[in-house]
C-alpha positions as CSV (number, residue, x, y, z in Angstrom):
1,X,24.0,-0.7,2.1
2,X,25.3,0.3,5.6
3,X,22.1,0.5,8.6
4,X,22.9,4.5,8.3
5,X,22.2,5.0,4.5
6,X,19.3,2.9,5.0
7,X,18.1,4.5,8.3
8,X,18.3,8.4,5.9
9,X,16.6,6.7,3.4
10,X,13.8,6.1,5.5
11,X,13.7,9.2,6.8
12,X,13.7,10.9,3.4
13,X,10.8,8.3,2.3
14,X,8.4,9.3,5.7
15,X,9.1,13.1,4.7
16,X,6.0,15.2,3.4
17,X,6.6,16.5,-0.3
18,X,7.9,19.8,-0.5
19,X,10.1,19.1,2.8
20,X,13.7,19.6,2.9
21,X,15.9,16.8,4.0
22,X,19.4,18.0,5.2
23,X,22.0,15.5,6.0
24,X,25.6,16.1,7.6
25,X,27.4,13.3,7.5
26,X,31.2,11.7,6.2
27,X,31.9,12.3,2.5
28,X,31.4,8.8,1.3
29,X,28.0,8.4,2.8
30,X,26.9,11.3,1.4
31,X,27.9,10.5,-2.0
32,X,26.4,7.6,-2.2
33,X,22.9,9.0,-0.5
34,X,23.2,11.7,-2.9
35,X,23.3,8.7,-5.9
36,X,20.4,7.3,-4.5
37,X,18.2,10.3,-4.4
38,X,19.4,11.4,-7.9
39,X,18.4,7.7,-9.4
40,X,14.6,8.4,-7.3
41,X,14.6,12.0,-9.7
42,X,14.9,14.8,-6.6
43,X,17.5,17.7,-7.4
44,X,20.4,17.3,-4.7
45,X,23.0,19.7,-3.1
46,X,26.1,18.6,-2.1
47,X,27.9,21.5,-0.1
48,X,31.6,21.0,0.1
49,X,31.1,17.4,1.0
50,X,30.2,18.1,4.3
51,X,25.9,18.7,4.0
52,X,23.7,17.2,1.6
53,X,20.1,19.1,0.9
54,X,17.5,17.8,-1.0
55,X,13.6,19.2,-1.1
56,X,11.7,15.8,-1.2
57,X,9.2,16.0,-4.3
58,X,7.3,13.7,-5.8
C-alpha cells in the first residue's frame, strides 16, 4: 500500500461520522481507496475517475 493511500486512509479514520471525505487524486489510487472504503461498508462516489466522495458513517 503506497504512503498516499495510507496517509487518506488516515485521514478518513480521524474524520467525525457524518463528514464527507473528498479525494482528487490519479485514477488508480482512487480505485483502490474506493475498494478499501467499500470493504469498511461506507457508500462511495467515484466521479469520472477524477474525485472520490464518501460521507464517513459508522
Amino acid at each position: 500500500m503506497s504512503k498516499r493511500l495510507q496517509d487518506y486512509l488516515i485521514d478518513f479514520i480521524n474524520l467525525p461520522n457524518g463528514e464527507i471525505f473528498i479525494v482528487r487524486d490519479e485514477c488508480n489510487t482512487l480505485k483502490r481507496l474506493k475498494l478499501i472504503l467499500l470493504a469498511l461498508g461506507q457508500e462511495v462516489q467515484l466521479n469520472n475517475c477524477e474525485e472520490l466522495i464518501c460521507r464517513k458513517k459508522i
